[in-house]
C-alpha positions in Angstrom: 0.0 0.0 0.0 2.6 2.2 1.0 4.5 1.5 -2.4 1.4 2.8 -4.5 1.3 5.8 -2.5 4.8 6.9 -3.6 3.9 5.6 -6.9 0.4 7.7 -7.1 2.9 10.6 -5.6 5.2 11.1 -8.4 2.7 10.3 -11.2 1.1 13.6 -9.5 4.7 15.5 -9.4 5.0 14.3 -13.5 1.4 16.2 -14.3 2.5 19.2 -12.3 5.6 19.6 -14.4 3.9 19.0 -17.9 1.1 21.5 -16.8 3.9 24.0 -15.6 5.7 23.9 -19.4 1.9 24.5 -20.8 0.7 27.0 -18.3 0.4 30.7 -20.1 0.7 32.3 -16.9 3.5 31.1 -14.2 3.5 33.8 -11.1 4.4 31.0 -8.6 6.9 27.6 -9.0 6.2 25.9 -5.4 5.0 22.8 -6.6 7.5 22.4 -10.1 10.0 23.6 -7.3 8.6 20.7 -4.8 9.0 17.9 -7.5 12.4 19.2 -8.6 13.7 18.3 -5.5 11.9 14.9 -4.5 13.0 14.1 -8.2 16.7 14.2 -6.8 16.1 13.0 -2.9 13.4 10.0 -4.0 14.5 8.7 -0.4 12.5 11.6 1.3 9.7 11.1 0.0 8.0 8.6 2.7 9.5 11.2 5.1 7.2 14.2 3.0 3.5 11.9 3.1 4.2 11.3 6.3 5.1 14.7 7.5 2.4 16.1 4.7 -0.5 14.2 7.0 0.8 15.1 10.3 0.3 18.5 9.3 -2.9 17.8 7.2 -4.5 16.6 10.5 -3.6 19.2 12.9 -4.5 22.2 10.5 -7.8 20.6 9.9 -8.6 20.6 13.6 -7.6 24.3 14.1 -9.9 25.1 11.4 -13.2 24.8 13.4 -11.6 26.9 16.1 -12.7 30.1 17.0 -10.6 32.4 15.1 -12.1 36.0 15.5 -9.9 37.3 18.5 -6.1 36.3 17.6 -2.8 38.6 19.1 -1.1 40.4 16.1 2.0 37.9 15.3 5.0 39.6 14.2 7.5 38.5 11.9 11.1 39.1 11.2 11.7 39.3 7.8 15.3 40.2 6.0 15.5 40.5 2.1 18.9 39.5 0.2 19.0 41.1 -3.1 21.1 39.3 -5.5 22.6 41.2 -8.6 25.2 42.1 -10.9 24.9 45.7 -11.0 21.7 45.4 -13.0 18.0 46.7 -12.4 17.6 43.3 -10.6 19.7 45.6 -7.6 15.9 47.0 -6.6 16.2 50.5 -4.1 15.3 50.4 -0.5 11.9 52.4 -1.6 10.8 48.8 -4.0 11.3 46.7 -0.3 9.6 49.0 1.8 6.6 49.2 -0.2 6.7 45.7 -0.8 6.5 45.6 3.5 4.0 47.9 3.2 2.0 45.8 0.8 2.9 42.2 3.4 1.4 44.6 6.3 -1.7 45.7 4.7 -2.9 42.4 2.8 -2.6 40.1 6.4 -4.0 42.5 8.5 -7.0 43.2 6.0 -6.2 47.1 5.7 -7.1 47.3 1.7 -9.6 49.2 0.7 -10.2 46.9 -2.2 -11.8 44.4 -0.2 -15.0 46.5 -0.8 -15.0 45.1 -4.6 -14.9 41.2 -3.0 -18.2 39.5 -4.6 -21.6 39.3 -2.0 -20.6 35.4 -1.6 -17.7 36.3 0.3 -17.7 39.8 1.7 -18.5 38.4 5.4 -15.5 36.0 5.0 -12.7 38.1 4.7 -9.9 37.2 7.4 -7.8 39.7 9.3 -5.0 36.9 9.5 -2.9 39.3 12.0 0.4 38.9 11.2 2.1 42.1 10.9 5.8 41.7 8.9 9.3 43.9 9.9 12.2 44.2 8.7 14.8 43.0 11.1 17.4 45.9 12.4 19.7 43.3 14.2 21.5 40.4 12.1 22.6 36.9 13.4 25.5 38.3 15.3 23.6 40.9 16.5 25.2 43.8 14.5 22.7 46.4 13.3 21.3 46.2 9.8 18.5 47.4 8.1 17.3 44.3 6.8 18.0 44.7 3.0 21.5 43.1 1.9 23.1 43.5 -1.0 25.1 40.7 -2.6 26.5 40.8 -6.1 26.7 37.7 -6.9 26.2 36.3 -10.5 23.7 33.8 -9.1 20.6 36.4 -9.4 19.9 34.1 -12.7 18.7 31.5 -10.2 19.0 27.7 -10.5 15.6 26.1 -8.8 17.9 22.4 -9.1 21.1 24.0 -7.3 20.6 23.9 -3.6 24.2 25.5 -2.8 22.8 28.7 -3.9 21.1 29.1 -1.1 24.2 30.5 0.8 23.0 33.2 2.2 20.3 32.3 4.3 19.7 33.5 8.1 18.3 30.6 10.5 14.8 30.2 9.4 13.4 29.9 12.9 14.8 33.8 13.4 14.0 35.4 10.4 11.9 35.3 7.0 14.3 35.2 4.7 13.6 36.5 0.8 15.9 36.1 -2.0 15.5 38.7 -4.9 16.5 37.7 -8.5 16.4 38.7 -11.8 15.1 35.2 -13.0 14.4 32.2 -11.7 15.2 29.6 -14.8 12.2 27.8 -15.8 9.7 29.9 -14.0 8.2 32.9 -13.8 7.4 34.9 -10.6 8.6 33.0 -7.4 8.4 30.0 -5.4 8.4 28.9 -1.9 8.2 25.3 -0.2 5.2 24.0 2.1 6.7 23.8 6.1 7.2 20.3 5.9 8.9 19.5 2.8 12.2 17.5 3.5 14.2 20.5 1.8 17.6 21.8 3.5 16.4 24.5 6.2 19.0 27.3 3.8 16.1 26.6 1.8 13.1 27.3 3.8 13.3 30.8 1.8 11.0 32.1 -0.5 12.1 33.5 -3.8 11.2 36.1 -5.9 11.9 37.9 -9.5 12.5 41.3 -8.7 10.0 42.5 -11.2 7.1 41.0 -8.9 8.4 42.9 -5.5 6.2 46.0 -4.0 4.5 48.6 -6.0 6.8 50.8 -7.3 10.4 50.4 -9.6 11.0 47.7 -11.6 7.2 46.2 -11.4 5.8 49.0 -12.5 2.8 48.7 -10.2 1.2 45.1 -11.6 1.4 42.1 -10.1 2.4 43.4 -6.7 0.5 40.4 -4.7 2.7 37.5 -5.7 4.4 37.6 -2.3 1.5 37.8 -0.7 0.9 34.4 -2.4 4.2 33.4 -1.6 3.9 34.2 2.4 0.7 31.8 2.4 2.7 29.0 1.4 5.1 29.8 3.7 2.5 29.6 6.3 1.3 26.2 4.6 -1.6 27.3 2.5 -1.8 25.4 -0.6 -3.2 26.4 -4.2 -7.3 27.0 -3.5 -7.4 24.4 -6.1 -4.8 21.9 -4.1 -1.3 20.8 -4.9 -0.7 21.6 -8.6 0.7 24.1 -10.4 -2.4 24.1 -12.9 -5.1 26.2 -12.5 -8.1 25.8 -14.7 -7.4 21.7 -14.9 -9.2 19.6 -12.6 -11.1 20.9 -9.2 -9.3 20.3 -6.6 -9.4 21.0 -2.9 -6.9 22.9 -0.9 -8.0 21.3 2.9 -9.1 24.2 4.4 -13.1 24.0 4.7 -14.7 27.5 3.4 -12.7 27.8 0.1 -15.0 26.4 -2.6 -13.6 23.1 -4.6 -12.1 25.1 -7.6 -10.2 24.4 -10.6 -8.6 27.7 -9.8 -8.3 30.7 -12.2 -5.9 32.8 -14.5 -8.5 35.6 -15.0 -11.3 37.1 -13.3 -14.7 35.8 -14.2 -16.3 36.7 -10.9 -19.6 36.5 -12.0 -19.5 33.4 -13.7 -17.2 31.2 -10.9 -19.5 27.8 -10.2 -17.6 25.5 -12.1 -16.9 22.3 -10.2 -20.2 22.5 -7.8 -23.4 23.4 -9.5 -25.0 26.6 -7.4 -21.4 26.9 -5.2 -19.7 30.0 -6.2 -15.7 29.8 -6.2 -13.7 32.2 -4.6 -11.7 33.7 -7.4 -10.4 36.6 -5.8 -8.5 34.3 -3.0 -5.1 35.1 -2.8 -4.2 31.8 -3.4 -5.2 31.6 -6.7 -4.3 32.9 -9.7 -6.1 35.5 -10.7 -5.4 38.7 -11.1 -7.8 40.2 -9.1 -6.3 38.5 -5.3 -8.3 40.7 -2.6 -8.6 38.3 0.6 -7.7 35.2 2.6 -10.9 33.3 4.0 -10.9 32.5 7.6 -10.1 29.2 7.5 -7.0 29.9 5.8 -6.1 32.4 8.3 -6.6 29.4 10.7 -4.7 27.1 9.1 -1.9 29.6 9.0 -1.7 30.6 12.6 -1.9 26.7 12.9 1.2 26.5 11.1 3.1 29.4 13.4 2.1 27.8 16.5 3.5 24.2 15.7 7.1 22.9 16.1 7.2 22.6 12.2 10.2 23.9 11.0 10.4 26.1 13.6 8.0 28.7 12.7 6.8 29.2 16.7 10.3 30.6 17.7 9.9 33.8 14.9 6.9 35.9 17.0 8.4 34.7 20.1 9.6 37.8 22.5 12.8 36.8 22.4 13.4 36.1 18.7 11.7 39.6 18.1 14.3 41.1 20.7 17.4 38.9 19.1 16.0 40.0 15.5 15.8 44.1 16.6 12.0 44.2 16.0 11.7 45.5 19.5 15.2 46.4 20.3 15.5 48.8 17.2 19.4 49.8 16.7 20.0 52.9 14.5 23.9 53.2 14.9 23.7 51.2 11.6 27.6 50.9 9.7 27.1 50.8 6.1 27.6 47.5 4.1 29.6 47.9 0.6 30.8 45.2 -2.3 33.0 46.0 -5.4 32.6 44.5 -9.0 34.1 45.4 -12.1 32.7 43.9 -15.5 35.9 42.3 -15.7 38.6 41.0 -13.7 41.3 40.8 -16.3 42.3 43.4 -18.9 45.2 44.8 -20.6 48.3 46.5 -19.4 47.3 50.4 -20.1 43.6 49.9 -20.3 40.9 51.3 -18.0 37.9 50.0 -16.3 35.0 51.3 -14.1 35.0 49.4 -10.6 31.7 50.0 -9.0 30.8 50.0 -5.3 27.4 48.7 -4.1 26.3 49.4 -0.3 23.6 48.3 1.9 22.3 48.4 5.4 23.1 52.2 5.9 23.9 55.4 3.9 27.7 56.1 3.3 28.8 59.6 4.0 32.1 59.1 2.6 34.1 56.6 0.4 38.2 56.0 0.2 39.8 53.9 -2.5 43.2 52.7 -2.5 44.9 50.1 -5.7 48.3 48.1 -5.5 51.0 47.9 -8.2 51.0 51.1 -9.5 47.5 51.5 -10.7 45.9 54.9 -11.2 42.4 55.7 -10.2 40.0 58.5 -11.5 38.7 59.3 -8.3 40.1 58.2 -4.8 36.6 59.3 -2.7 33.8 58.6 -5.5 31.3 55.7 -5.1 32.7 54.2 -8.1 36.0 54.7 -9.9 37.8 54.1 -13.1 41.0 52.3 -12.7 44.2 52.2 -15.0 46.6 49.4 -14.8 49.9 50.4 -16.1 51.7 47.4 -14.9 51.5 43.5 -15.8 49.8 41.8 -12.8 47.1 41.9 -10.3 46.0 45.3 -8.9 44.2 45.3 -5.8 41.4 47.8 -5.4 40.1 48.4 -1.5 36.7 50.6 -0.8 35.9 51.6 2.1 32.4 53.1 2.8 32.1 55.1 6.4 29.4 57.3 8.1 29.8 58.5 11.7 28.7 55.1 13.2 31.9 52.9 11.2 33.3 52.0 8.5 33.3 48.7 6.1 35.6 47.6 3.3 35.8 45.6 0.6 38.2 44.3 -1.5 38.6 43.4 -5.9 41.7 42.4 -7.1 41.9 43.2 -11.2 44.9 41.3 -13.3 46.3 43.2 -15.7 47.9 41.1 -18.8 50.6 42.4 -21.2 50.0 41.2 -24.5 51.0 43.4 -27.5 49.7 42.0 -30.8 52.4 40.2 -32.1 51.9 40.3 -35.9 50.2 43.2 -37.5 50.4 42.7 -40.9 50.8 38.5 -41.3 51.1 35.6 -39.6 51.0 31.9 -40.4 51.1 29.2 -37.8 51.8 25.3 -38.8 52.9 24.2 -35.5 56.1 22.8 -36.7 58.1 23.7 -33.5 59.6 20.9 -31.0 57.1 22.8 -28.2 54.1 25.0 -28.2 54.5 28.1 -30.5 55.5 31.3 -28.2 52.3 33.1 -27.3 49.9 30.5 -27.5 48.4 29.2 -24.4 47.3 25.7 -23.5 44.7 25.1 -20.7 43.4 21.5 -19.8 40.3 21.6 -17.4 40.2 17.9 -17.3 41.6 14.5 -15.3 42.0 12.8 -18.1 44.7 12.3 -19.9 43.7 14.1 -23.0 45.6 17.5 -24.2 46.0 19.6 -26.8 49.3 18.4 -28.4 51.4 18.7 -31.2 51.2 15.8 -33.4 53.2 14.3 -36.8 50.6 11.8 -37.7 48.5 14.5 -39.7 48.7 18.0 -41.2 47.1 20.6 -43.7 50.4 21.7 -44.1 53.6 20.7 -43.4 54.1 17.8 -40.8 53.0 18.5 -37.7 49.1 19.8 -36.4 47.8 20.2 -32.8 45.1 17.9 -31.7 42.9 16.4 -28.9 43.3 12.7 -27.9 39.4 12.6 -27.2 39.5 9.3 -27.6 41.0 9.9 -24.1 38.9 12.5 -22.6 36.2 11.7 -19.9 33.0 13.1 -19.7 32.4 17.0 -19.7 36.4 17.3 -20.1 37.5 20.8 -21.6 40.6 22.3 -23.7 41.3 25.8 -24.5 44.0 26.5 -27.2 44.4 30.1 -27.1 46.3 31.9 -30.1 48.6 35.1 -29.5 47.0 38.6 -30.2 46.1 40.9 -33.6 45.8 44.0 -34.3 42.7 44.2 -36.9 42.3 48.4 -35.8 45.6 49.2 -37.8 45.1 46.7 -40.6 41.8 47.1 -41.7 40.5 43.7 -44.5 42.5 41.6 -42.0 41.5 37.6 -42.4 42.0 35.1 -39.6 41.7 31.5 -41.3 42.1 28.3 -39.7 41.9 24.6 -40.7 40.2 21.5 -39.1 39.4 18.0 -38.8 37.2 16.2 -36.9 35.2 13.1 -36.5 32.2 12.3 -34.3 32.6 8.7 -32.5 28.9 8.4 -32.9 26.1 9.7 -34.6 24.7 10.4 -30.9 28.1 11.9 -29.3 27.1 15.4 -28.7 30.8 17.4 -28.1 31.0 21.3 -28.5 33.3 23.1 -30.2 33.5 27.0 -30.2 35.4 29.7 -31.7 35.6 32.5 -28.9 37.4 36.0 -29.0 38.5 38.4 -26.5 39.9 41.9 -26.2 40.8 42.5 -22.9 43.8 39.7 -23.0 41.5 37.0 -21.9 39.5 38.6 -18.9 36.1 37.6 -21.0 35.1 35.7 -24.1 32.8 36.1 -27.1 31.7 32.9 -28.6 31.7 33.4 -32.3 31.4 30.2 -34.3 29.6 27.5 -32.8 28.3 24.6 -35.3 26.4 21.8 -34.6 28.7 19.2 -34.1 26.9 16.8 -37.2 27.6 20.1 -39.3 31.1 20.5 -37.9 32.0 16.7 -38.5 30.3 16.5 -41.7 32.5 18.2 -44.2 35.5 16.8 -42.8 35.2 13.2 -40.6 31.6 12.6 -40.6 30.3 9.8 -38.1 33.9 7.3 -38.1 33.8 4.4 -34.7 37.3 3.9 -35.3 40.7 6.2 -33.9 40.2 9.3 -36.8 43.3 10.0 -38.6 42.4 12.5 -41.1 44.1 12.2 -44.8 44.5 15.4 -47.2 40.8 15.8 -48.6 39.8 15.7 -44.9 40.9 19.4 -43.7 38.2 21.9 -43.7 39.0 25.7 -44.0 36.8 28.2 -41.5 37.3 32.3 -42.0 36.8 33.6 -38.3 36.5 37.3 -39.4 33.2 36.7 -42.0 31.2 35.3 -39.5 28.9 38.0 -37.9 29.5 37.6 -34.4 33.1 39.1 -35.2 31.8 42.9 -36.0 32.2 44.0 -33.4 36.6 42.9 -32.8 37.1 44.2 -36.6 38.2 47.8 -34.8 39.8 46.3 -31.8 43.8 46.3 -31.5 44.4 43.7 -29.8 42.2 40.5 -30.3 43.2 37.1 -28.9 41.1 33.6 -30.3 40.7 30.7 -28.5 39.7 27.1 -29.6 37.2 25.6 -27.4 36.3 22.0 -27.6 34.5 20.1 -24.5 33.3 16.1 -24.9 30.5 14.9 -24.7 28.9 15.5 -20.8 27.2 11.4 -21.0 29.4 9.6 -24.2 33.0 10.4 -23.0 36.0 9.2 -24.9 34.7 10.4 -28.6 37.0 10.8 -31.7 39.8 13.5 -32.2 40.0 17.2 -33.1 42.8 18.5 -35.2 43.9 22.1 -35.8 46.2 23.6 -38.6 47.7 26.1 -40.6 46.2 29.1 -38.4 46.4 32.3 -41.3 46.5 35.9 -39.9 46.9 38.3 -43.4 46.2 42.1 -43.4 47.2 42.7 -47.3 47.3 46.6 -47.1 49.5 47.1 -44.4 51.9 44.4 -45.7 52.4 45.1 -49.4 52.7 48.7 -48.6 55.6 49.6 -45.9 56.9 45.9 -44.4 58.6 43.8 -47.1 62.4 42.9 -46.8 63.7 45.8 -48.5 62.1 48.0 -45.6 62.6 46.3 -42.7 65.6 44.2 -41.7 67.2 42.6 -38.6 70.4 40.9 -38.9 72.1 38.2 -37.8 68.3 36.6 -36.8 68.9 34.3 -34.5 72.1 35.9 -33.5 74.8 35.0 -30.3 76.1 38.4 -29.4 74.7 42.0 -31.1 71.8 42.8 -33.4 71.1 45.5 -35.9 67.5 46.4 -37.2 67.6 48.3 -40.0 65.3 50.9 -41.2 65.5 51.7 -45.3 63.1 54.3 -46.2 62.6 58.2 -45.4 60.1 57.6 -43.0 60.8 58.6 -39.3 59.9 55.4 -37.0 59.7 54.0 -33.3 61.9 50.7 -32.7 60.6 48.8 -29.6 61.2 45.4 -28.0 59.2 43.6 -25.8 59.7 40.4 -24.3 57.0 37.4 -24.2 55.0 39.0 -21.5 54.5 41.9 -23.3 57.1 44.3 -21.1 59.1 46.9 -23.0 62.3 46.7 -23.0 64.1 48.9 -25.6 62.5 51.8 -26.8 64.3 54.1 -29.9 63.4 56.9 -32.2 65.2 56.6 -35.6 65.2 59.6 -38.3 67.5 60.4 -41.3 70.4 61.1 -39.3 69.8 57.6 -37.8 68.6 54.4 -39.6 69.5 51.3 -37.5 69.8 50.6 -34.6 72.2 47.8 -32.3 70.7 45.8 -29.7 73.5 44.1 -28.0 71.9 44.0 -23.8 69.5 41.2 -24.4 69.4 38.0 -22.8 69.4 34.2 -24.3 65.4 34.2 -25.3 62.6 35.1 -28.0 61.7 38.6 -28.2 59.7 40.9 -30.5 60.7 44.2 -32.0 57.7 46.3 -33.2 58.5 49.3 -35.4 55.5 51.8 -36.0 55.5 53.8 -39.1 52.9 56.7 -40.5 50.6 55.4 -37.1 50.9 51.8 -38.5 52.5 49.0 -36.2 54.7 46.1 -38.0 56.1 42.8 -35.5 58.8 40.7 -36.2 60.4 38.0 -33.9 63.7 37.9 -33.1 65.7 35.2 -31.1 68.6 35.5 -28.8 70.6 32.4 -28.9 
């Protein structure tokens, strides 16, 4: 018996997700969130019947209590606000009327009760709960009860329990997370007390385009935490425990709400659907309508039910002394002010500038101080937000501190700065016919396996030698970068970047992904530019092949990064790096192999114009002792030299008097000399033997 009860169970949490995808209108995820989660702890769910009837029972008897003279409960509540600088970071004024909103709906203070339909006008509850926002946090500092994280997480995972990180103790506070989306929903979700979820998630969360009245809602929709509080407080949909409104009729276990099939819009006048002559209370707050006005009185019972029992604490929140630990009735106002840096990178180039942005909470700043490490030069040292110049290769780390009279907090971003000069301005070719990795290009394995990018003799496009992944090697989800040196397509405008390929899929079902990605901040952020299907990738070149690929001659396919469209936008950018992504398949691991070859960088104007041979030369190359670069035409010109991390070195100004120059203080190594001409930049290597 017990067995078909878990069985019947699920079938129920299947339904509820095919009637979430299906549902036009999705302003609250409890139950999809609900069966998420017993869809990955199966073990729990005995635990949740069991718990789910317990509860069922003792709500049911409250019900027929008398209700009319209940104490005003009040709860603590604290809102985190998670963000990236976007308008998901909602102002204090969006909370407050969202309180407001809390406040008025569950003590029955809206006027728009007087529009609730003659059925139900003399069963409109005054549940008595009255909501604050806490002034002291769990180690009793002062706070205003609205905290600020920037944290890249405001694109919220339902399936990822680890984001709940920043959770107060549940039996102390309300705790409401703020979002920009929640994937797969629409609105916000909250579990029933009772569910066998991790107490960091006994939280409700919300989009922030459905909190208070005012900001980023635009004044709709303003009642979905209202909703969302009920289920806290154990209240189910009116039409029971589905996400579907408009289904089946169904019963939420509280004894005045109609059996409903719940609604999405508000056909007051025309609401006996399930029970012929029984008009259905459309305007409940539980259901889905868009005209919510009231809570009946037997929900208010079974609510107050739920804060007086043991179940997940909820007894301990209106308790004197939680209300004293919390600050509701030991108010603090010698609040310190709360601040957090980000910048929209952490990595750029050696002489570039960002904006780093401070974000505070808690209490209003009278004054900020910045400070930066190795050499870095800010814009402003006492501004909320700065812009910061890293002149040296390396990390830079920024410090903020926000005061007021009360204290003082600080926080702290650390920026890397990477020197990479484009090291060939005019051409390039790359056939990876080197004993070791080309200087400049990068190799980056995120993988246990033993799988690499590699040079390799046993194929080419040209030449002897290719680089390649052994994916035949690779387990599951494993990922390779192959990152190229930088290119100046600014100061050679009709510049090409070509590159040749060849792969094979092991299996017509093996789904790898390759990318083409780009970046000009020297790797601190990627652009994905090309990224085929993997049956239109394969199929030029490999195809579907079970056995290890070895490609022959007719097998190399030809791509041109700079035509596809995604690459606009780096066409006026100095210094562009590209980097080969490839990651295997996350279920089929050990596929077939990837090969890359004969990388082409060619800008034809710059080159046929000023740097042929005749123009340019540096002799003996390689050399043991002394160079000499050359200069032949009437053209004045910079020489510099940089080593491979991009720091200068040499630095010379040539004119008529003066057309080459002798280099004789470098060490054994590989260095590049860059000479600029008319604005234009030219790179050739030079070794040091």
């Amino acid at each position: 018996m017990k067995t078909k009860t878990i069985i019947h169970l699920m079938a129920i949490f299947c339904l509820i997700h095919l009637s979430f995808v299906i549902k036009a209108q999705g302003l609250c995820g409890q139950t999809i969130a609900r069966e998420k989660y017993l869809k990955q702890h199966p073990e729990l769910v005995n635990n949740f019947i069991n718990q789910n009837k317990e509860e069922l029972s003792q709500n049911k008897l409250n019900i027929s209590q008398n209700v009319s003279a209940v104490p005003l409960y009040t709860i603590p509540v604290v809102f985190h606000i998670l963000h990236v600088g976007g308008i998901e970071n909602i102002s204090d004024a969006q909370i407050l009327s969202q309180m407001a909103i809390l406040n008025r709906d569950y003590q029955k203070q809206n006027a728009d009760t007087i529009s609730v339909v003659p059925g139900f006008t003399n069963n409109i509850a005054n549940v008595g709960v009255a909501f604050k926002l806490a002034t002291k946090d769990p180690n009793g500092n002062c706070t205003n009860g609205i905290i600020r994280h920037y944290d890249v997480n405001t694109n919220w995972d339902s399936d990822n329990f680890s984001l709940f990180a920043y959770t107060w103790p549940r039996d102390r506070y309300l705790n409401i997370y703020i979002v920009k989306k929640i994937i797969g929903m629409d609105g916000a979700y909250a579990f029933l007390p009772g569910d066998p979820i991790p107490p960091s998630a006994d939280v409700i969360v919300c989009m922030h385009n459905y909190v208070g009245n005012v900001g980023t809602t635009g004044g709709v929709d303003y009642r979905v935490l209202t909703h969302e509080v009920g289920h806290f407080f154990s209240l189910e949909h009116v039409w029971g425990v589905t996400n579907s409104p408009g289904v089946a009729c169904g019963d939420d276990n509280v004894s005045d709400t109609p059996i409903t099939k719940g609604f999405t819009s508000c056909a007051i006048n025309n609401a006996a659907v399930c029970t012929p002559n029984v008009q259905e209370n459309v305007q409940n707050y539980m259901d889905y309508a868009p005209c919510k006005l009231m809570f009946t009185n037997g929900q208010k019972a079974k609510m107050l039910s739920c804060l007086t029992s043991t179940i997940n604490n909820r007894q301990n929140l209106y308790s004197a002394s939680n209300l004293a630990f919390t600050g509701v009735t030991t108010t603090t106002t010698n609040c310190i002010p709360l601040v957090e840096t980000s910048a929209a990178s952490k990595t750029i180039c050696v002489g570039k500038s960002i904006v780093v942005n401070s974000y505070t909470s808690n209490a209003n700043p009278t004054s900020y101080q910045w400070s930066a490490t190795n050499g870095a030069l800010l814009s402003s040292s006492t501004a909320a937000n700065t812009t910061v110049t890293l002149i040296n290769p390396g990390p830079a780390t920024l410090v903020c501190t926000a005061s007021n009279t009360n204290g003082s907090n600080a926080s702290t971003i650390v920026v890397n700065a990477n020197a990479s000069i484009p090291l060939s301005l005019n051409t390039y070719t790359e056939s990876f016919e080197q004993t070791s990795i080309p200087a400049n290009w990068q190799i980056q394995n995120i993988t246990p396996s033993s799988a690499q990018w590699a040079l390799t003799n046993i194929s080419a496009s040209h030449g002897n030698q290719s680089m390649v992944v052994n994916a035949e090697d690779a387990t599951t989800s494993s990922l390779f970068f192959l990152e190229t040196p930088s290119y100046d397509f600014l100061n050679s405008p009709g510049a090409t970047f070509t590159f040749k390929y060849a792969y094979a899929r092991k299996t017509a079902t093996h789904k790898d992904i390759f990318k083409v990605q780009a970046s000009k901040d020297c790797g601190g952020s990627w652009t994905d530019i090309y990224v085929p299907t993997m049956s239109s990738f394969a199929a030029p070149s490999g195809g579907v092949y079970s056995n290890l690929f070895i490609p022959n001659s007719s097998q190399w396919v030809m791509y041109d990064v700079t035509q596809h469209p995604n690459f606009l936008n780096f066409l006026s950018e100095g210094n562009v790096k590209i980097r080969f992504y490839f990651k295997e398949d996350s279920v089929n691991a050990y596929g077939n192999r990837l090969y890359i070859d004969e990388i082409n960088y060619n800008s034809t104007v710059g080159l046929n114009k000023y740097s042929n041979v005749s123009e340019i030369k540096i002799y003996p190359n390689p050399a043991v002792n002394n160079f000499t670069i050359e200069l032949n035409n009437n053209f004045s010109k910079t020489i510099e030299v940089f080593d491979l991390t991009g720091r200068l070195l040499i630095s010379e100004r040539t004119d008529e008097a003066k057309k080459q120059v002798e280099i004789n203080v470098l060490d054994k190594g590989i260095y590049y000399v860059r000479t600029t001409c008319e604005g234009k930049n030219y790179i050739s290597k030079l070794i040091k033997e």
